[in-house]
Backbone as JSON Lines, residues from 0, in Angstrom:
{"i":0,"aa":"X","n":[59.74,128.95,86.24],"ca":[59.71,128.36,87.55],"c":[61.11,128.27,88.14]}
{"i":1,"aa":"X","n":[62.25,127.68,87.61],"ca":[63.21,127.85,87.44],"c":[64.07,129.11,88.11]}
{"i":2,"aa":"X","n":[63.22,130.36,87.65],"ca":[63.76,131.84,87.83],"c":[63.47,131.7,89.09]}
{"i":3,"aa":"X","n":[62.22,131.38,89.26],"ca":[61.67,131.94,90.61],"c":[62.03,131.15,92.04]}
{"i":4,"aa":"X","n":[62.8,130.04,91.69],"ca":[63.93,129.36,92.45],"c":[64.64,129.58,92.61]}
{"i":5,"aa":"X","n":[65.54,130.43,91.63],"ca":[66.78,130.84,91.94],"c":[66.38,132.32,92.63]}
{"i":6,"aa":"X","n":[65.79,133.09,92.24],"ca":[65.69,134.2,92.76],"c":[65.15,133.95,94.5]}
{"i":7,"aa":"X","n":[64.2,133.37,94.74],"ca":[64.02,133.02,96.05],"c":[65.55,132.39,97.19]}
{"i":8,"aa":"X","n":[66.33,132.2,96.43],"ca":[67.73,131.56,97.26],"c":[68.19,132.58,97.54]}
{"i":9,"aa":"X","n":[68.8,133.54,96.27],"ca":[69.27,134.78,96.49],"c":[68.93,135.69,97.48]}
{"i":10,"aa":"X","n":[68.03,135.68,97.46],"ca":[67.03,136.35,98.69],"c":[67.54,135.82,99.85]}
{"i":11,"aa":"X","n":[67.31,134.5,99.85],"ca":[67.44,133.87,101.71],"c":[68.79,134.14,101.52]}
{"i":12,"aa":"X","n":[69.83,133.86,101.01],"ca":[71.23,134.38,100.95],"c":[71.23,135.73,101.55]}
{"i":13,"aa":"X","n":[70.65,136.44,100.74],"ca":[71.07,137.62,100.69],"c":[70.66,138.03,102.51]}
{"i":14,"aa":"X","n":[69.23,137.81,103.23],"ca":[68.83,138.11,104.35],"c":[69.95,137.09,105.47]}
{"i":15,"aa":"X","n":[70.18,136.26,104.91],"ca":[70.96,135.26,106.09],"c":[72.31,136.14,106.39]}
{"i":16,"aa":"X","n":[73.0,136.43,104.81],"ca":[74.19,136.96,105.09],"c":[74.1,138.93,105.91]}
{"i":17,"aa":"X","n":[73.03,139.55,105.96],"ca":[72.37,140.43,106.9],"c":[72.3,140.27,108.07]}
{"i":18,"aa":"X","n":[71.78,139.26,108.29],"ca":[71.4,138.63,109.99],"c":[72.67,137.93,110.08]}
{"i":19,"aa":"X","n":[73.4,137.87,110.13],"ca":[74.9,137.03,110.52],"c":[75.58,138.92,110.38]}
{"i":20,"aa":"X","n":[75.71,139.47,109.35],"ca":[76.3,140.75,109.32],"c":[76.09,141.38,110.89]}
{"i":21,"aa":"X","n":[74.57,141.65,111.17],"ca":[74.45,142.34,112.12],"c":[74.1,141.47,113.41]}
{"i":22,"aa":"X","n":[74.48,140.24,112.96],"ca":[74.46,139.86,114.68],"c":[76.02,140.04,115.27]}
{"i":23,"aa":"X","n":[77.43,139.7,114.12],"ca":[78.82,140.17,114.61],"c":[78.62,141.28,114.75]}
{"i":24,"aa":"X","n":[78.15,142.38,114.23],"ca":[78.37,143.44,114.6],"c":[77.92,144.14,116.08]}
{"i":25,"aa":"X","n":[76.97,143.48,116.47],"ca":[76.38,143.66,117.74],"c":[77.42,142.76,118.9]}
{"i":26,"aa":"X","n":[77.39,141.51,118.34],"ca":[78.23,140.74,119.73],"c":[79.65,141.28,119.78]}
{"i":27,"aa":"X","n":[80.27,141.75,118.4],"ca":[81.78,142.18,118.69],"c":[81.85,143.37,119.49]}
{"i":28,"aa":"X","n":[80.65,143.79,119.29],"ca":[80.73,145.57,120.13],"c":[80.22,145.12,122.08]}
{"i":29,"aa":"X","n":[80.08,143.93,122.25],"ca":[79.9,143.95,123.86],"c":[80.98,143.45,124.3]}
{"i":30,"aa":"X","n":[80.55,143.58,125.53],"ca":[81.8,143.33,126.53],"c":[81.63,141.44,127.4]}
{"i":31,"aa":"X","n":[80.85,140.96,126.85],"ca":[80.31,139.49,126.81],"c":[80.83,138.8,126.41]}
{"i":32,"aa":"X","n":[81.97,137.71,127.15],"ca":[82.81,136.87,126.28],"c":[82.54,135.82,126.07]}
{"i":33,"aa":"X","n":[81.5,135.4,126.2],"ca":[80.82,134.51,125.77],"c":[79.93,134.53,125.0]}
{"i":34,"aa":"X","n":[79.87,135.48,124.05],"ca":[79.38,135.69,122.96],"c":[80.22,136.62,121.83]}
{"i":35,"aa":"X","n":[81.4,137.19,122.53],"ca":[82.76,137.4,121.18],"c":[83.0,136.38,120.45]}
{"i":36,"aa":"X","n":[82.81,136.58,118.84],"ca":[82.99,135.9,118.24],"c":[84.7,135.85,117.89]}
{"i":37,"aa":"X","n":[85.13,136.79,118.43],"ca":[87.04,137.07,118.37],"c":[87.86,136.26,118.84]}
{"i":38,"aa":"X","n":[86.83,135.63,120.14],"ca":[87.53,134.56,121.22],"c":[87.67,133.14,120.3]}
{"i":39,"aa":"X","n":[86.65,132.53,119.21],"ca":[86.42,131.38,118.64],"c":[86.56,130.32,119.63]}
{"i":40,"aa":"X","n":[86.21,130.5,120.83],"ca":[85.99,129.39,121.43],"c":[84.9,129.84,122.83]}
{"i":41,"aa":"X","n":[84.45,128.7,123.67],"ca":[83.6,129.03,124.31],"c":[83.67,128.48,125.48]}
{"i":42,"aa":"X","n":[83.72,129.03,127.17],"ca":[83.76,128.18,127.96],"c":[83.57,126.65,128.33]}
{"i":43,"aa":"X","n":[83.77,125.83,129.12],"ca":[83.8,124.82,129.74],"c":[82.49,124.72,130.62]}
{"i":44,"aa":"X","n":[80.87,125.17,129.97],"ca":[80.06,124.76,130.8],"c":[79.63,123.9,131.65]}
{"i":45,"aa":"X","n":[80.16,122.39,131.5],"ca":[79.88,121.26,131.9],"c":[81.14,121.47,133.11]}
{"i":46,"aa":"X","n":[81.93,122.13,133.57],"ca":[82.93,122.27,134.74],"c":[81.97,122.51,136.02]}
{"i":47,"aa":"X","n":[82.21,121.51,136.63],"ca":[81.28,121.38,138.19],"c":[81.94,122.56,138.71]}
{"i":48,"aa":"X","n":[83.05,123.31,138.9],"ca":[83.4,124.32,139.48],"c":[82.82,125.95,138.45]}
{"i":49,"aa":"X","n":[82.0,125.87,137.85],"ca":[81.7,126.91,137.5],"c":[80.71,127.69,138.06]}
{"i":50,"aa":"X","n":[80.25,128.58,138.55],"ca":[78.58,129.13,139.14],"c":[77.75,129.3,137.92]}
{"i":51,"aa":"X","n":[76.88,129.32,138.09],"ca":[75.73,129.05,137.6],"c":[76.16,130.62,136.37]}
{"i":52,"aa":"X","n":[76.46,131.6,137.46],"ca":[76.21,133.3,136.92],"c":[77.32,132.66,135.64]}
{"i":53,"aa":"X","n":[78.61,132.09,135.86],"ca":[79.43,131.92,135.28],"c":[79.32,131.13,133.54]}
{"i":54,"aa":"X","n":[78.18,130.3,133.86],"ca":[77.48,129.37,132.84],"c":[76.71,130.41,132.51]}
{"i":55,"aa":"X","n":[75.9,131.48,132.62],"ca":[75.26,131.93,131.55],"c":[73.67,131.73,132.17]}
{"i":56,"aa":"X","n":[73.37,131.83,133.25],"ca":[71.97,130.38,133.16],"c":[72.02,131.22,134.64]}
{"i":57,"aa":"X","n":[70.82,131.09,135.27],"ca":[70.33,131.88,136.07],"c":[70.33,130.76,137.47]}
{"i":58,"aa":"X","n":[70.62,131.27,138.57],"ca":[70.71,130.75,139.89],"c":[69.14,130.02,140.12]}
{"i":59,"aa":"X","n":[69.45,128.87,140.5],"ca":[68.57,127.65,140.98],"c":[68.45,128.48,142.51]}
{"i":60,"aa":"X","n":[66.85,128.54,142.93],"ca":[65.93,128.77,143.98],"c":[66.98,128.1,145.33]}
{"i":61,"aa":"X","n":[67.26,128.99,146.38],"ca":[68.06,127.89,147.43],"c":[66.82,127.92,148.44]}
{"i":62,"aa":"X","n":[66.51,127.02,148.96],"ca":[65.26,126.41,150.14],"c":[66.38,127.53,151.55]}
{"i":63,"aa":"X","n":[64.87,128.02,151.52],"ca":[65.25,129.12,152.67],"c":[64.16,128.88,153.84]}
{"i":64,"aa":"X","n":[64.05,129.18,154.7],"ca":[63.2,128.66,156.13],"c":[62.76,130.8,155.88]}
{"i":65,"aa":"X","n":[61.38,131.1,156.0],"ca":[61.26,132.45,156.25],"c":[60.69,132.45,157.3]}
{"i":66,"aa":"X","n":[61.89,133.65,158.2],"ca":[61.49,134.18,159.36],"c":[60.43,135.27,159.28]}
{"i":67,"aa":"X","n":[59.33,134.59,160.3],"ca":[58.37,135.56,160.45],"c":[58.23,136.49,161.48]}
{"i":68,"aa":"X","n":[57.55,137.04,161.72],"ca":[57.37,137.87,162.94],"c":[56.66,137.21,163.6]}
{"i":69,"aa":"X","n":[56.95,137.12,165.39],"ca":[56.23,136.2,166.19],"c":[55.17,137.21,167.31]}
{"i":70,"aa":"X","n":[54.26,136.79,167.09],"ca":[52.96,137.49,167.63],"c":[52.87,136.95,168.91]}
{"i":71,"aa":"X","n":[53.18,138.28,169.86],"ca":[52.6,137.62,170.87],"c":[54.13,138.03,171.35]}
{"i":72,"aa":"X","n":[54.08,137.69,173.0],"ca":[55.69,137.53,173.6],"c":[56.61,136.45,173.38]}
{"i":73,"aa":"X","n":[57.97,136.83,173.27],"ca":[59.06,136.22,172.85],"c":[59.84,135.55,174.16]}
{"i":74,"aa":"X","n":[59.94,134.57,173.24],"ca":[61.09,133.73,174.76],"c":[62.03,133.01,174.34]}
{"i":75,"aa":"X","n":[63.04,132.05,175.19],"ca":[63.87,131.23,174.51],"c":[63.77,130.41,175.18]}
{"i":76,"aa":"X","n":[64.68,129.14,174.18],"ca":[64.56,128.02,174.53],"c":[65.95,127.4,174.71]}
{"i":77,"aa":"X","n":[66.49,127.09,175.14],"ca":[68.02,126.2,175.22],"c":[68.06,124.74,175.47]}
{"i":78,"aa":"X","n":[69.02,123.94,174.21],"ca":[68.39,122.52,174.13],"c":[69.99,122.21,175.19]}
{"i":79,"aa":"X","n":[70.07,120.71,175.77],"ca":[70.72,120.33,176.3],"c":[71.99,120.09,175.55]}
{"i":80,"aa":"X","n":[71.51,119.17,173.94],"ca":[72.51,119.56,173.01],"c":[71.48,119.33,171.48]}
{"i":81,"aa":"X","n":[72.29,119.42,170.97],"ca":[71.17,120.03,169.59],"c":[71.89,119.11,168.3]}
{"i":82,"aa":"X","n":[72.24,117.85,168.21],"ca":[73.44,117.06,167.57],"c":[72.56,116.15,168.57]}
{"i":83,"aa":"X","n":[72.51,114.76,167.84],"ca":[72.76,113.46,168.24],"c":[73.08,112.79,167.24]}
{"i":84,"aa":"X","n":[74.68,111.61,167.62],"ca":[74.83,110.94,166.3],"c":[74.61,109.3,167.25]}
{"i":85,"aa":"X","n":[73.54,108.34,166.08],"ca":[72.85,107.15,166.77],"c":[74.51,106.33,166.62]}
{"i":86,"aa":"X","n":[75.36,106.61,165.98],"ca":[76.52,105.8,165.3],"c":[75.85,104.83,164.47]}
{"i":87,"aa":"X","n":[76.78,103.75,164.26],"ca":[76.12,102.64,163.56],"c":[74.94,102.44,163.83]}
{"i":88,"aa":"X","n":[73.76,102.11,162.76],"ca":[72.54,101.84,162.75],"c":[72.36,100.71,161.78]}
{"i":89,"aa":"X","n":[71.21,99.97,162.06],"ca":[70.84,98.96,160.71],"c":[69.79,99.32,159.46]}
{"i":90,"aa":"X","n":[69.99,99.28,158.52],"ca":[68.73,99.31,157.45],"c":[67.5,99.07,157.94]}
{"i":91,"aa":"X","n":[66.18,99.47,157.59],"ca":[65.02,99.1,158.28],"c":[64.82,99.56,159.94]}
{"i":92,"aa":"X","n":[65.86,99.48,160.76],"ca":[65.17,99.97,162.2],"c":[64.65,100.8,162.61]}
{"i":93,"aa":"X","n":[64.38,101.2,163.73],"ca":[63.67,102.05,163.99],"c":[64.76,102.77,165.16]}
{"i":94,"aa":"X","n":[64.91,104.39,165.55],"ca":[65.9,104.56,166.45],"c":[65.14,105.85,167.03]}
{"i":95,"aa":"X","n":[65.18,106.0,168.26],"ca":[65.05,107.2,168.84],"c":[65.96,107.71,169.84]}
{"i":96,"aa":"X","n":[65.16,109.37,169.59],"ca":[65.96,109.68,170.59],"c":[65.55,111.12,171.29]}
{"i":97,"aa":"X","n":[65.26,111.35,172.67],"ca":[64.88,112.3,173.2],"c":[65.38,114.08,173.08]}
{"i":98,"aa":"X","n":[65.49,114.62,172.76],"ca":[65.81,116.43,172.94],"c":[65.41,117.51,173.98]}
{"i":99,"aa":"X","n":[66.41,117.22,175.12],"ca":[66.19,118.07,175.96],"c":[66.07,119.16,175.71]}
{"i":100,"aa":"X","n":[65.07,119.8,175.94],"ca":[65.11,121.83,176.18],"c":[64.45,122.39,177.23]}
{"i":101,"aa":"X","n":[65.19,123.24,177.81],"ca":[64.43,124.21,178.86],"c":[63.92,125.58,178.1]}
{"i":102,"aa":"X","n":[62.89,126.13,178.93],"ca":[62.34,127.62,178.01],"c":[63.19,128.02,179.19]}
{"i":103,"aa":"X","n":[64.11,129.23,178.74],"ca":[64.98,129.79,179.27],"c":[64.56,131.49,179.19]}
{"i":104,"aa":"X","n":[63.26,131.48,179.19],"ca":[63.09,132.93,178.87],"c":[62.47,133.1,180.19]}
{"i":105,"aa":"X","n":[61.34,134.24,179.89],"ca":[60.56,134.75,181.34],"c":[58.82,134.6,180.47]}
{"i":106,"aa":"X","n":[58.96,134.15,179.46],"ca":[56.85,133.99,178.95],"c":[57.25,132.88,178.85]}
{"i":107,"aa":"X","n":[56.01,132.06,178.47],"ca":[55.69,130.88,178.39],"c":[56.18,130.75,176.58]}
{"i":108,"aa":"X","n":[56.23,128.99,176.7],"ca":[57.29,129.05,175.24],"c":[56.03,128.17,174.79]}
{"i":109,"aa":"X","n":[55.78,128.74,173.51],"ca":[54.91,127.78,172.43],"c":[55.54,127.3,171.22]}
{"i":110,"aa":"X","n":[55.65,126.01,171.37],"ca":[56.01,125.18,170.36],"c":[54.78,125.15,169.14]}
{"i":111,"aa":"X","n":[54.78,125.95,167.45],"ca":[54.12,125.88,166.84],"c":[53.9,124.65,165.94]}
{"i":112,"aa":"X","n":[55.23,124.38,165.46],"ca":[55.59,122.56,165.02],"c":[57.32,122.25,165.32]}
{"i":113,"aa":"X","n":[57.37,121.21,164.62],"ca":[58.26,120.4,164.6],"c":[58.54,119.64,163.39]}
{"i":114,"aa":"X","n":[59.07,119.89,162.25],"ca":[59.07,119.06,161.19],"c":[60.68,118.47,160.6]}
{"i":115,"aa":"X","n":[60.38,117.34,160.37],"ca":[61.6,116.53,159.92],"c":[61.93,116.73,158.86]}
{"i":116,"aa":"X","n":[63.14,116.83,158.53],"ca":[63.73,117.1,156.76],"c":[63.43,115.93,155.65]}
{"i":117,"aa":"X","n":[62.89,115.1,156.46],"ca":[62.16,113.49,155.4],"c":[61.34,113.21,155.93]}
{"i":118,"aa":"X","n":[60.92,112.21,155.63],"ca":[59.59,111.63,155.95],"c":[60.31,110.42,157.08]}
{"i":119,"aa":"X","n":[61.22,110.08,157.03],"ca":[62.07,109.05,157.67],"c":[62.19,109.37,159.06]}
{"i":120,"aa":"X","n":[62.6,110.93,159.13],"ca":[62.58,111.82,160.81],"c":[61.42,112.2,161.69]}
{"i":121,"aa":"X","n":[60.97,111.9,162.01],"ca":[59.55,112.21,162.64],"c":[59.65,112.75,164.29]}
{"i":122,"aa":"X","n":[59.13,113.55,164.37],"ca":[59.67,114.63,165.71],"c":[57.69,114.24,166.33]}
{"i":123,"aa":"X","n":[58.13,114.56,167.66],"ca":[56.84,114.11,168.6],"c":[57.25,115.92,169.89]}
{"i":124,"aa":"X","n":[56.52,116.44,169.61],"ca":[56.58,117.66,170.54],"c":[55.6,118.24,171.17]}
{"i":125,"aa":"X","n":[56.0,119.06,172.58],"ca":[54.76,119.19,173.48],"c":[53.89,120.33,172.67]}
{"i":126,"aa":"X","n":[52.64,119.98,172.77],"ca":[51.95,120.75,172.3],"c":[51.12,121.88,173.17]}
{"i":127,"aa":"X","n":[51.24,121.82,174.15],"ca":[50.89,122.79,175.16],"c":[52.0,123.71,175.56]}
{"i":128,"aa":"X","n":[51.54,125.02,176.33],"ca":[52.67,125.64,176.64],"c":[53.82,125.16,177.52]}
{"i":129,"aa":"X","n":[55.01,126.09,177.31],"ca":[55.78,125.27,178.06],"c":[56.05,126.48,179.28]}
{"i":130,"aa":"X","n":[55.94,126.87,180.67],"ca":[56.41,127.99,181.14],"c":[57.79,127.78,181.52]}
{"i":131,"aa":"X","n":[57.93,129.47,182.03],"ca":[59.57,129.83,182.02],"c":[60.31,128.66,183.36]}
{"i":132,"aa":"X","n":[61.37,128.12,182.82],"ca":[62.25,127.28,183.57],"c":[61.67,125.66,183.65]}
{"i":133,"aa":"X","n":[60.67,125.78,182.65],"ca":[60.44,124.32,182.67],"c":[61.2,123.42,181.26]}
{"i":134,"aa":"X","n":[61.16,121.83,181.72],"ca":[62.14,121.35,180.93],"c":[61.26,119.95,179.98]}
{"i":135,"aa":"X","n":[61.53,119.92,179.08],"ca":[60.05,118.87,178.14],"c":[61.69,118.55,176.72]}
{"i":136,"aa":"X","n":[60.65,117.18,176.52],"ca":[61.37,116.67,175.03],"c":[60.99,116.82,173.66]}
{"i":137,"aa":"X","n":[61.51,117.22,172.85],"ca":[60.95,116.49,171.53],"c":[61.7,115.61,171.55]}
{"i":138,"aa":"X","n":[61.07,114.23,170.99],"ca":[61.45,112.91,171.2],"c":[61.36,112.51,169.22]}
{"i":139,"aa":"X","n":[62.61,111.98,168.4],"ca":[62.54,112.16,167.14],"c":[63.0,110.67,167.16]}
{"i":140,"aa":"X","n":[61.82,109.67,165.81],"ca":[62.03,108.87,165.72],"c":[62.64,108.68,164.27]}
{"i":141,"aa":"X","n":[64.24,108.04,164.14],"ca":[64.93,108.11,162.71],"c":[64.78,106.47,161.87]}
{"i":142,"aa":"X","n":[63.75,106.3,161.19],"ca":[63.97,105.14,160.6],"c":[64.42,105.15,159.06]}
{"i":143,"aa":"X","n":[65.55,104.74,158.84],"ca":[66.62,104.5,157.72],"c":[65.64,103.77,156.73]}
{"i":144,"aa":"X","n":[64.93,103.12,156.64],"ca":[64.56,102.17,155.44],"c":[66.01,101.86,154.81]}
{"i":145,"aa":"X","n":[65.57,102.07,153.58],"ca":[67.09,101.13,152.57],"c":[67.85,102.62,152.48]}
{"i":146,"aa":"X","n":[67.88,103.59,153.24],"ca":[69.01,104.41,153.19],"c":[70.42,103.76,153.72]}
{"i":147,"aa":"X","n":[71.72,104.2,153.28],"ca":[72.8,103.59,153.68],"c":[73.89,104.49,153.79]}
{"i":148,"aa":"X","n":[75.29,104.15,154.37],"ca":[75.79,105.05,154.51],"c":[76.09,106.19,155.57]}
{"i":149,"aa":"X","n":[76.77,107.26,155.49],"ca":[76.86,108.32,155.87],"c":[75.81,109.41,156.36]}
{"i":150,"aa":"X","n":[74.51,109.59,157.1],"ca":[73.44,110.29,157.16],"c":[73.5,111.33,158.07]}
{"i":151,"aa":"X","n":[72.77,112.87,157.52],"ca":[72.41,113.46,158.69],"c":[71.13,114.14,158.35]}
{"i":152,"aa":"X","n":[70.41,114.11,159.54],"ca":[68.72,114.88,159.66],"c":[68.72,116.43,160.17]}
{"i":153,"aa":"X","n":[67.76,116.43,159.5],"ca":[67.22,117.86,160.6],"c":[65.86,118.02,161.06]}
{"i":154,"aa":"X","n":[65.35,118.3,162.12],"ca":[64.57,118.97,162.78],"c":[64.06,120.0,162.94]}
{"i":155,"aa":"X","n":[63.37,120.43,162.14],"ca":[63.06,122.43,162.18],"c":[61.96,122.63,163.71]}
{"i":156,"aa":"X","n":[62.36,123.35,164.56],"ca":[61.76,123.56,165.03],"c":[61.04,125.1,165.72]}
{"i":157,"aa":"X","n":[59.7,125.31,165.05],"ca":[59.08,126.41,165.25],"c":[58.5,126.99,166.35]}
{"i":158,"aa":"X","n":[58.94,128.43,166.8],"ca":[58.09,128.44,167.87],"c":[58.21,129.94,168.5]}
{"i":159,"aa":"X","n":[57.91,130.42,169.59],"ca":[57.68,131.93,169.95],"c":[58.86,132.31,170.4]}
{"i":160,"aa":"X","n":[59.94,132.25,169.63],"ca":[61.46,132.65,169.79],"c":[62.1,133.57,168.87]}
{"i":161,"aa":"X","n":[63.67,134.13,169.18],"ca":[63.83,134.79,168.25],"c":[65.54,134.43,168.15]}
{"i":162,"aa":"X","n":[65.64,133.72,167.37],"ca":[65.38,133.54,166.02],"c":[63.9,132.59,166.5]}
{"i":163,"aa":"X","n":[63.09,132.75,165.12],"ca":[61.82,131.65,165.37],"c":[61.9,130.29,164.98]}
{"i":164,"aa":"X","n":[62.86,130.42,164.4],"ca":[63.78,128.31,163.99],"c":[64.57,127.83,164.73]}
{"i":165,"aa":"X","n":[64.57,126.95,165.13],"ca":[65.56,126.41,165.83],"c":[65.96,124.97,165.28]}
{"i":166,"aa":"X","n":[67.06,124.63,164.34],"ca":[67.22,123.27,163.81],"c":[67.85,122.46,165.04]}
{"i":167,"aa":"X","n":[67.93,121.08,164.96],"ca":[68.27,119.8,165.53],"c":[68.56,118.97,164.53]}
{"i":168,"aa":"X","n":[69.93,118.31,164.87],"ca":[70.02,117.55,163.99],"c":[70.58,115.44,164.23]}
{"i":169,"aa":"X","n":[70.0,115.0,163.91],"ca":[70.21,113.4,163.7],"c":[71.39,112.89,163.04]}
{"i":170,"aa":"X","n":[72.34,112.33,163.33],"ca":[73.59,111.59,162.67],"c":[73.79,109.99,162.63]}
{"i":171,"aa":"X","n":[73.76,109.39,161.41],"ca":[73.78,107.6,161.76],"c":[75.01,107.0,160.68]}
{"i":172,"aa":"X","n":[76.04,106.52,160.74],"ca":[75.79,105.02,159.62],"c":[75.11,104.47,159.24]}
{"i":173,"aa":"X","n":[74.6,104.27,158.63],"ca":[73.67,103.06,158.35],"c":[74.07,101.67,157.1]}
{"i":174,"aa":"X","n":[74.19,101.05,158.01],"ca":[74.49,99.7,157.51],"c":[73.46,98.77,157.03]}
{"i":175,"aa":"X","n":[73.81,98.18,155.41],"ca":[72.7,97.02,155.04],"c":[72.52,96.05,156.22]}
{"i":176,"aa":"X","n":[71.06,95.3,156.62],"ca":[71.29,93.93,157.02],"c":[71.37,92.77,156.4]}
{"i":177,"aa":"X","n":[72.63,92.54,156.93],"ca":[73.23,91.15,156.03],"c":[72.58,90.29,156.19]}
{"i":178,"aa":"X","n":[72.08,89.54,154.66],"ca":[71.29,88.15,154.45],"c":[71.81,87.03,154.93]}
{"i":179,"aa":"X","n":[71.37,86.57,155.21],"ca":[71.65,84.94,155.54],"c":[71.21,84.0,154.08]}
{"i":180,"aa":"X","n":[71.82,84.43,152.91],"ca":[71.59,83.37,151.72],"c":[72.45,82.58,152.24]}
């Protein structure tokens, strides 16, 4: 029994020191320095300035808006300004604020939606057509809850244009309201 213990080690010895043989032999022959075993050391993965390609590790999905093709005739829209900052705001309130746009084209402009980058931004838009040279709001209501700080929103807004997105965006402070303990 004895034998057949020792002989079973020899063995895993013998295959381990194989598979270590031919794994240097494979990594010393690439051009991968992060897997030369010549280098004896190994990048700084945890470095916030590294890219992803750089770490070894495959690029995280970036949130892309896809442009579609818009059916039907194309028009534009031109907002009055496309930025509103509320400045200081309080925790909990409620703030609005109107978005001028004219359809600046020659068809009638269809607004398909309007969606806020949170649940906090909430956009109100005409839902009927709009024709050429007429002027309508989306009217976006920004309530902070316990957000604080430095903030900015966006507004995606979809519709028979080209480009077919058109962002808007919301800017606040937002300040706790101070207790009265």
């Amino acid at each position: 029994m004895e034998n057949l213990k020792t002989g079973l080690l020899v063995i895993a010895v013998a295959l381990l020191s194989v598979n270590t043989f031919f794994l240097y032999s494979v990594y010393s022959s690439s051009q991968d320095k992060y897997f030369n075993p010549q280098e004896h050391s190994l990048p700084d993965i945890s470095s916030p300035q590294m890219s992803h390609a750089a770490k070894g590790i495959p690029e995280p999905p970036r949130p892309t808006i896809k442009e579609e093709k818009v059916s039907g005739p194309i028009t534009t829209m031109s907002f009055d300004k496309e930025v509103h900052d509320f400045g200081t705001v309080l925790q909990d309130s409620e703030n609005s604020y109107s978005f001028s746009f004219t359809n600046s084209g020659s068809e009638p402009l269809v607004i398909e939606n309007a969606k806020g980058s949170c649940g906090c931004t909430v956009p109100d838009y005409p839902k009927k057509p709009i024709l050429p040279g007429q002027t309508e709001t989306i009217d976006v209501v920004y309530k902070p809850g316990k957000q604080s700080g430095n903030i900015q929103k966006t507004v995606t807004v979809t519709a028979n244009t080209n480009p077919r997105h058109t962002i808007i965006k919301i800017k606040a402070q937002v300040n706790p309201v101070e207790s009265n303990s």
